[in-house]
Every structure is written in structure tokens, then in C-alpha cells.
C-alpha positions as MATLAB code, in Angstrom:
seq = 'XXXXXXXXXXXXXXXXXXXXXXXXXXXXXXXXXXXXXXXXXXXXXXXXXXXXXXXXXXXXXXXXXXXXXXXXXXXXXXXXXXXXXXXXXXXXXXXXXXXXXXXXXXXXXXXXXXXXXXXXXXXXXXXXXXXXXXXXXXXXXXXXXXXXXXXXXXXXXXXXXXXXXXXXXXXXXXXXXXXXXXXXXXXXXXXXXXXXXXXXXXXXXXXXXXXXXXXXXXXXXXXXXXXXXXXXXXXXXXXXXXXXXXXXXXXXXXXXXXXXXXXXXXXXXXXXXXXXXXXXXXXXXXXXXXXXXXXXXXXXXXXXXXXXXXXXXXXXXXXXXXXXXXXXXXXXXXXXXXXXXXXXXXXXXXXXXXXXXXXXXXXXXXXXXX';
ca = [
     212.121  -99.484    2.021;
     209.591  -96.705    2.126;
     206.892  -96.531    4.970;
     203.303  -97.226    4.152;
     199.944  -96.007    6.402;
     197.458  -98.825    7.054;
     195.391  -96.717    3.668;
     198.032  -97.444    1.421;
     195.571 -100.274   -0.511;
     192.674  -97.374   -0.754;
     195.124  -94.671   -2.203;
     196.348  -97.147   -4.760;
     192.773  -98.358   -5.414;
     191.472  -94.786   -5.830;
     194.441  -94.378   -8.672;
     196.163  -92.013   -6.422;
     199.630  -90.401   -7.979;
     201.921  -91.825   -4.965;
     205.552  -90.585   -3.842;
     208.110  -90.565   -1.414;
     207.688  -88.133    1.567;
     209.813  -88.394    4.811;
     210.602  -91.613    4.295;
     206.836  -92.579    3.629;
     205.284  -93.903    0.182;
     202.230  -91.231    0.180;
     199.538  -89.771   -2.352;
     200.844  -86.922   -3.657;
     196.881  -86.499   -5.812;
     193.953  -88.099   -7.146;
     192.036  -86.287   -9.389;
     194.926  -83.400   -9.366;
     196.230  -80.489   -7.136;
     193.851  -77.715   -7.922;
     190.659  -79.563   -7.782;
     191.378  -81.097   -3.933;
     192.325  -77.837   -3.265;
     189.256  -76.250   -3.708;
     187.629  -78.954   -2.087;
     188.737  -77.983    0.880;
     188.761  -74.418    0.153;
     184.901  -74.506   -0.655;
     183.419  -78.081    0.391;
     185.432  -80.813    2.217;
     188.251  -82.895    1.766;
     189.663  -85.898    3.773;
     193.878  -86.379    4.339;
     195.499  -89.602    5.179;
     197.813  -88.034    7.883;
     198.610  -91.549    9.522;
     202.453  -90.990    8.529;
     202.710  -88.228   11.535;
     203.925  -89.532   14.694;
     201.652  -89.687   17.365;
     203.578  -89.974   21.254;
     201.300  -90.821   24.732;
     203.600  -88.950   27.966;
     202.147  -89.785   30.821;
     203.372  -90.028   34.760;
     203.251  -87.774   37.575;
     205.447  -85.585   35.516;
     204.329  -85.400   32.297;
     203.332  -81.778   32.493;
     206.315  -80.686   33.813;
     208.187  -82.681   31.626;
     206.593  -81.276   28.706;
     206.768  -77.474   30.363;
     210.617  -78.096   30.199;
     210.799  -79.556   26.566;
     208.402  -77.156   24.859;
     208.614  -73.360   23.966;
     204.619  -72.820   24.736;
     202.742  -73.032   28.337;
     201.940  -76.745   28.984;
     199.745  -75.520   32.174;
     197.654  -73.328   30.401;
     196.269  -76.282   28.112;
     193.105  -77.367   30.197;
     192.130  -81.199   29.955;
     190.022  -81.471   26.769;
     192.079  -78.562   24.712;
     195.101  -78.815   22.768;
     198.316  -76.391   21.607;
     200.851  -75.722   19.111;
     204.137  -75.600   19.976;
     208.001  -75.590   19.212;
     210.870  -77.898   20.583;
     214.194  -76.538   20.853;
     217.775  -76.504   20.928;
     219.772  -74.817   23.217;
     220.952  -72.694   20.950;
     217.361  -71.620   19.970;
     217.045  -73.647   16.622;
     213.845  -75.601   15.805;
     214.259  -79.202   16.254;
     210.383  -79.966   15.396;
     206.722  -77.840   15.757;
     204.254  -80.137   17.604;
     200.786  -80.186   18.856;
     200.248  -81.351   22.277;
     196.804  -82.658   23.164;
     195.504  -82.507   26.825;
     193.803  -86.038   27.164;
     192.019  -86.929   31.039;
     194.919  -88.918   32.294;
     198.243  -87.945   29.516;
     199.090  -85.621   26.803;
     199.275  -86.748   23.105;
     202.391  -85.358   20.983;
     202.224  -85.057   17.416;
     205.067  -84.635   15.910;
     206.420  -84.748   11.751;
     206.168  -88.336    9.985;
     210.306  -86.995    8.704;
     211.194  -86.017   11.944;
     209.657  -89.172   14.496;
     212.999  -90.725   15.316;
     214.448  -87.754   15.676;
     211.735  -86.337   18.254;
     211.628  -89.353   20.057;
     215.154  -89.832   20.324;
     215.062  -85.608   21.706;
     212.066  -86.311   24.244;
     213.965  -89.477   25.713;
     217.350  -87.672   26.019;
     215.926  -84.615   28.100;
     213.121  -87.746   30.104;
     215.858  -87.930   32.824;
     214.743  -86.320   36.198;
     211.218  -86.595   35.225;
     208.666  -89.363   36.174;
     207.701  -89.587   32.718;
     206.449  -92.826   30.495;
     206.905  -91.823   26.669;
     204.315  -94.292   24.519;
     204.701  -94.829   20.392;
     201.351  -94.919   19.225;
     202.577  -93.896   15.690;
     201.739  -97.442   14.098;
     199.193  -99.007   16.575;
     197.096  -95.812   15.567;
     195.369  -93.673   12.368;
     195.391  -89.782   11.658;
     193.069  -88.614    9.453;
     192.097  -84.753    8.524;
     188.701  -83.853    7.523;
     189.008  -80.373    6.332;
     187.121  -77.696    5.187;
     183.584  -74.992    5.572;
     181.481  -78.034    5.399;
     183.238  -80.480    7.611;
     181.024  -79.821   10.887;
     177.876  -80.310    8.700;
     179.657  -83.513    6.287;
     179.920  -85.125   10.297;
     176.751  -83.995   11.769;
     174.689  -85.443    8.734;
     176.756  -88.699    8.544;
     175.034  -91.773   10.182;
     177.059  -93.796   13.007;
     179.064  -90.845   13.615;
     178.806  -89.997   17.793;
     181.036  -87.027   18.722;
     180.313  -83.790   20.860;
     177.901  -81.094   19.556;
     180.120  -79.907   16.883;
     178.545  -76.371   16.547;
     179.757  -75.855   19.953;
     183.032  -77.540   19.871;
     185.714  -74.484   20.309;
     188.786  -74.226   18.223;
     191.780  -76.508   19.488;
     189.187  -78.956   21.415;
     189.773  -82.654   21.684;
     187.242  -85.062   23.020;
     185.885  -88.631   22.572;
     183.994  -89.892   19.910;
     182.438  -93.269   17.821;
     183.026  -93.237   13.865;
     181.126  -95.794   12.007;
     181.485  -98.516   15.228;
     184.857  -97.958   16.007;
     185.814  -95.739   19.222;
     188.179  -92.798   18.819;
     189.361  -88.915   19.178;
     188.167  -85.516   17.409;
     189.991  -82.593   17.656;
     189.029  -79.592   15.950;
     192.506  -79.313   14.454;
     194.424  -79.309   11.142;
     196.883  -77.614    8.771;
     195.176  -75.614    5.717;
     193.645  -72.624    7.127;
     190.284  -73.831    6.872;
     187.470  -75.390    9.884;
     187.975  -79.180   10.068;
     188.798  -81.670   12.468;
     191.712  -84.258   12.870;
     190.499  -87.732   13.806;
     192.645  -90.681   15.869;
     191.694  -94.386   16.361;
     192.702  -97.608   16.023;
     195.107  -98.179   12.929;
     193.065 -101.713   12.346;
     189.788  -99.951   11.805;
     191.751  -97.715    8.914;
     190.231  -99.048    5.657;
     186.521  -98.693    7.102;
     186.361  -95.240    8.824;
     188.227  -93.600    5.595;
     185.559  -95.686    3.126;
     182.611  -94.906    5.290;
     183.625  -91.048    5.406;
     184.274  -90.872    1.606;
     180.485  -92.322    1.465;
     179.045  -89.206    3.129;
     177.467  -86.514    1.155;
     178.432  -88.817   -1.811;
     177.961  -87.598   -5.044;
     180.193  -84.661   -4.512;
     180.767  -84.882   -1.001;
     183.687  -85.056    0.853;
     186.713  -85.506   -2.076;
     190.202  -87.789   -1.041;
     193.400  -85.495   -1.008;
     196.989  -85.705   -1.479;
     199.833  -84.021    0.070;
     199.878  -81.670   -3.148;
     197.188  -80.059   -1.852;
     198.070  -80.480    1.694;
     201.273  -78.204    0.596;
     199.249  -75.400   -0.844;
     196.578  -74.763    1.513;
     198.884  -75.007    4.193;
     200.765  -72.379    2.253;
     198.220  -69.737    1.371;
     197.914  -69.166    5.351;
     201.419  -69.420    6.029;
     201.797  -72.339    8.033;
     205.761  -73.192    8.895;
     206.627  -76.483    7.312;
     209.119  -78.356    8.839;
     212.750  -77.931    6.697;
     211.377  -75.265    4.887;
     210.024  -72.014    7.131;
     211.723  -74.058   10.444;
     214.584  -76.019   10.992;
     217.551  -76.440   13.088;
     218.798  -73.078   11.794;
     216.188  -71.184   12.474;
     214.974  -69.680   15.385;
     211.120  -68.546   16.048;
     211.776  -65.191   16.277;
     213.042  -65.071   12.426;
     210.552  -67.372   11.504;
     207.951  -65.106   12.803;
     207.144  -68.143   15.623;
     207.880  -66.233   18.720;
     203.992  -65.741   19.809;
     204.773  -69.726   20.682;
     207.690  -68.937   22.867;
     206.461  -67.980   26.359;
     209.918  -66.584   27.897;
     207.729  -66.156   31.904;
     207.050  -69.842   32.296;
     210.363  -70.639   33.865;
     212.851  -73.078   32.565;
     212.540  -74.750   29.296;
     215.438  -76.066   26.923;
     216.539  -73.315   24.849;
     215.246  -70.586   26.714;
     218.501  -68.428   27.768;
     219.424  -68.362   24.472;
     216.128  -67.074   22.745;
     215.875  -64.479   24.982;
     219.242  -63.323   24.088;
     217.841  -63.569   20.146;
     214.211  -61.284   21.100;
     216.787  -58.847   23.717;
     218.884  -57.924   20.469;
     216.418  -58.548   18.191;
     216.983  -61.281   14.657;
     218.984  -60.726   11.951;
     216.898  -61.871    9.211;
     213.084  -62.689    9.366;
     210.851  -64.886    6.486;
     208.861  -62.955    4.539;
     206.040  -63.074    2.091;
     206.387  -62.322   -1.581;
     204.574  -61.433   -4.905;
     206.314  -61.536   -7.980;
     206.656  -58.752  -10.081;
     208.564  -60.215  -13.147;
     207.319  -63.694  -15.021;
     207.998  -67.048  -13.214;
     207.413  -69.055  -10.116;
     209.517  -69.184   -7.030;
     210.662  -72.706   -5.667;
     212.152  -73.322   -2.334;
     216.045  -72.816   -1.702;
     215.893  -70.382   -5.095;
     218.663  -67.765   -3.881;
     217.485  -64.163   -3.138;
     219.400  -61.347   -4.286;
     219.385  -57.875   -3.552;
     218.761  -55.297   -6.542;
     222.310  -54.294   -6.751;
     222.901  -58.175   -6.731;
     224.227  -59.228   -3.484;
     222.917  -63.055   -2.141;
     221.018  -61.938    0.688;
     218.635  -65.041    1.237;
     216.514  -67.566   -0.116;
     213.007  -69.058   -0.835;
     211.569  -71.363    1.811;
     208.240  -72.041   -0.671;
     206.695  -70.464   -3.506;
     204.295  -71.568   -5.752;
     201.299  -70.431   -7.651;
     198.949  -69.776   -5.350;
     195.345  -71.537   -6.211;
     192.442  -69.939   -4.666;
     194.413  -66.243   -4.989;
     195.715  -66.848   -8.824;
     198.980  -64.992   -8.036;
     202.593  -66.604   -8.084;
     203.640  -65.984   -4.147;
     206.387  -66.983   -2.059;
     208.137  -67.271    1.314;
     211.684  -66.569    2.249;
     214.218  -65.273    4.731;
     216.200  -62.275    3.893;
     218.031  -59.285    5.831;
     215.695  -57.397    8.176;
     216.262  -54.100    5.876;
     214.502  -56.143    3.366;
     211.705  -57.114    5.692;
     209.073  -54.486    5.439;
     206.397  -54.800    3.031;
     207.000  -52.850   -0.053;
     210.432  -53.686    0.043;
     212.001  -55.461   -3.287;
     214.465  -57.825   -3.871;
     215.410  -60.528   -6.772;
     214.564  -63.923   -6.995;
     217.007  -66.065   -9.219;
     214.893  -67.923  -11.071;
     216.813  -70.575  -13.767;
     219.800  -67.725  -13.809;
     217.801  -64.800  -14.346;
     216.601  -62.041  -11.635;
     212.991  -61.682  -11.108;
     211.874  -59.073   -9.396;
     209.750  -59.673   -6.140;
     207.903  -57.343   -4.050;
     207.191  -57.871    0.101;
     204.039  -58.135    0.790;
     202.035  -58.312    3.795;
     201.064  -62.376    5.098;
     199.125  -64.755    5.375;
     198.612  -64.395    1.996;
     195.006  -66.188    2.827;
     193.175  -65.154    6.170;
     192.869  -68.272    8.151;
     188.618  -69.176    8.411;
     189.134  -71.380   11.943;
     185.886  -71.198   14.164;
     187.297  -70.157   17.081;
     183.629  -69.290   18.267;
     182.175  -71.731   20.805;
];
């Protein structure tokens, strides 16, 4: 049986187009693809995101613990402030990317809804030596994005909503707050390339904060979206998605990840071997594409060089919405890496020619400002 979030009743109700995703029964759209999408681009749009697992470390060790487990500096995230980061294997492939929120007295994991057993499983088996108490919060609590240019002003105008001075609540921040009664987190967070914040609270008090939030600003306020959208605004930045630009394969140098990997810490599972992969440099490296020839790139479409050769393959390519250009992401040899460099994209049989070009495809409009 597939998983269901404690919203599953409100995506149904709203006539929400639902799916399987990691194991999860999910809304895929509402009112369709394009139109959530520019929601967020231009407006605001709100993401049931309660399928993501959500881990509490705590102990005397829990930042150590975490220093050894993760590729990024666990010391250098102050209490309040969060991080993305990259577990590995010791081999240097990607078993998950994370975010690790600094709370007052633990850290908060966030890991893929597809990859949650797996994670946990990984944190437990590398927990020995450390005085260390790993917490599942995944079901006892709700994740919900809020995303977009007018999410600080959609929350500032909304009544019962008691959270930090949002105008001067930095990038990657993470604080208390009170949504409509019900005590939670804020983090200014999130995965489409736009301001927004990512909210956490009790999983009982779903149903109300998600209503109450689709009240504000109504008409034409904040607009429910799907994972449809969620996939292409994610995209258009070039955010990794998890078995697509990363996976146990890949390593973050080739997946253009290795600003994450801080080799100076000291120790950390996976280390020796990724800096064996920056020493000699990696093989291959993803890449962003536009299309030259007619069609649309999907992911695993096989790449070909022009005299015909398989050389690689498509991570994700769609049409891209806010740009109006048929893009795409994909690994393929390092020769082939510099922008201006073309290669074919088999698409149905045929060879379409595809052009590197420089990414993200969409600059990222975070306010990093505080």
C-alpha cells in the first residue's frame, strides 16, 4: 500500500490529479502544471512536502556525529541556521542530499520521502562510537513549502500568524513560530529557486494550518501545488534530484556538488576517496542542454556523440515553463562538457541535436539579504 500525508483528504477534496511517488500516493496537480508554476514563479504557491523524512539527532555527540556522516561543515551551522548537504559512501557515491537544521538543543535532518529507510538505516549503522539519540519525527510531524516573491508579504499580512520579522530573516534561518494557534518551525528554505519558507509542526494540526494558509490573500492568493510543478521549478535552477542528477553512482564532483564537500574538516565517511576523485579530477560531469533539433528530452534518453558513439544520458529534460525553451540535464564525457559543445540526444530512435549551454538555466531569486 502507498503512503499518504495527514493532507491526503484536502488534495482529494481540491480534485487534485494524485500519483505514486517514492512509495507515497501524492498530487501530482490541481488546476495543471504550468499555471502552479507560475504561481510560484510570480505570486505564491503552497507544497504538501509532509512525505520527506524529518530525523531529531541529539546527545552530546550529535555534532560530531553528524561532522562524520556528512560531506559539509556541521560546526559552521550556528544555532538558528541551517545547511545543505550530501551523505556518502565510501567510495564517494551519493547515498542521499539532506538539509540539516541547527535547533537550540539538536539538529533536524531532512532527508527524501524515497530514500527514509534507507537514510535511517545509513545514520544508525555509522551511530556506533557516538553518544547520539536518532528521533523519527517523519509521521508525528507536517512539512509544508510556501514558495514564491510574495511569500514574506502572503505571511506578514495573514492574521494568527507569529513568526520572526520576516524582512529580516536571512536565507537558511530557522526559528520558532505560531500558525493559526498551533506552535511550530519556519525556515526560510525550499526547492524551486524562488524566496519562500518551509514550515514544520504537529502532523494533527495538518488539515487547519494548510486550509487557513490557502485562505490568505484569497481570491488569487496563495494557489495549492503538485509535485508537477515541484519538478520544474526545481529544474529551471538546477537543483539535483535524488536518482536523477545524484545517486549511488555519482559522485559530487561530476554532479557539479563538490562546493558541499569540505575536504579540511577532518574525517567524514567517504572522504579519502573523494579526494582521490577532485586530485585526478572526474571523468564525466552533468551538464545543461538546449535543443537544437525538434523534441523534448526525458530522463535516461541515451546521449550520443555526433559521430554516434553512446557517451551518456539525460538525467531531466523537459520544456522549460517560465523560459519557453525545451532544456535538459545530463552526464556526458568531460570533452563534451564545455558550453558550446554538441552532442545527440536519442529521442524515440532518432538523433536530435543538443547544444551545452551554460546553467542554471534560471538564476536562483533567494534573499540572502538580512
Amino acid at each position: 500500500m502507498l503512503h499518504r500525508t495527514p493532507l491526503y483528504a484536502q488534495h482529494v477534496a481540491l480534485d487534485a490529479r494524485m500519483v505514486e511517488f517514492g512509495g507515497w500516493e501524492m498530487p501530482v496537480q490541481y488546476t495543471g502544471v504550468l499555471a502552479e508554476h507560475a504561481a510560484v514563479r510570480n505570486a505564491a504557491g503552497l507544497f504538501d512536502i509532509s512525505h520527506m523524512g524529518r530525523f531529531l539527532v541529539s546527545g552530546l555527540d550529535a555534532e560530531s556525529f553528524l561532522q562524520y556522516v556528512a560531506t559539509c561543515d556541521v560546526t559552521q551551522i550556528g544555532i538558528g541556521q541551517s545547511n545543505y548537504g550530501l551523505l556518502c559512501h565510501p567510495h564517494g557515491g551519493i547515498v542521499d542530499d539532506i538539509f540539516i537544521y541547527h535547533l537550540p538543543d539538536e539538529y533536524m535532518v531532512v532527508v527524501n520521502a524515497a530514500n527514509r529507510q534507507k537514510d535511517w538505516d545509513w545514520l544508525e549503522q555509522h551511530a556506533n562510537g557516538f553518544d547520539v539519540v536518532i528521533d523519527d519525527h517523519s509521521e508525528r510531524w507536517a512539512m509544508l513549502a510556501l514558495q514564491g516573491p510574495a511569500a514574506e508579504t502572503m505571511l506578514d499580512q495573514a492574521e494568527d500568524v507569529q513568526a520572526a520579522d520576516l524582512s529580516y530573516f536571512p536565507f537558511h534561518a530557522i526559528a520558532l513560530c505560531r500558525l493559526f494557534g498551533v506552535d511550530g518551525l519556519i525556515a526560510r528554505t525550499g526547492y524551486t529557486g524562488e524566496d519562500g519558507f518551509e514550515l514544520f509542526f504537529n502532523a494533527d494540526h495538518a488539515a487547519h494550518v494548510w486550509e487557513e494558509l490557502l485562505r490568505v490573500g484569497a481570491p488569487g492568493g496563495i494557489k495549492p501545488c503538485g509535485l508537477g510543478a515541484r519538478d520544474s521549478l526545481r529544474f529551471e535552477p538546477c537543483l539535483a534530484l535524488y536518482g536523477h542528477e545524484i545517486g549511488d553512482d555519482i559522485n559530487p564532483y561530476e554532479a557539479r556538488l563538490g562546493w558541499v564537500v569540505k575536504l579540511d574538516k577532518g574525517d567524514f565517511v567517504g572522504r579519502e576517496a573523494l579526494q582521490q576523485v577532485k586530485a585526478a579530477g572526474p571523468t564525466r560531469r552533468l551538464v545543461g542542454f538546449e535543443l537544437i533539433g525538434r523534441g523534448i528530452a526525458r530522463g535516461d534518453y541515451p546521449i550520443h556523440s555526433i559521430a554516434g558513439e553512446p557517451v551518456g544520458y539525460v538525467t531531466t529534460g523537459m520544456f522549460a515553463p517560465t523560459l519557453g525553451v525545451p532544456l535538459g540535464l545530463g552526464y556526458v564525457p568531460i570533452a563534451l562538457s564545455k558550453p558550446g559543445s554538441e552532442f545527440d540526444v536519442i529521442i524515440r530512435n532518432k538523433p536530435v541535436r543538443a547544444r551545452v549551454v551554460k546553467i542554471p538555466f534560471y538564476q536562483p531569486r533567494y534573499k540572502k539579504g538580512t
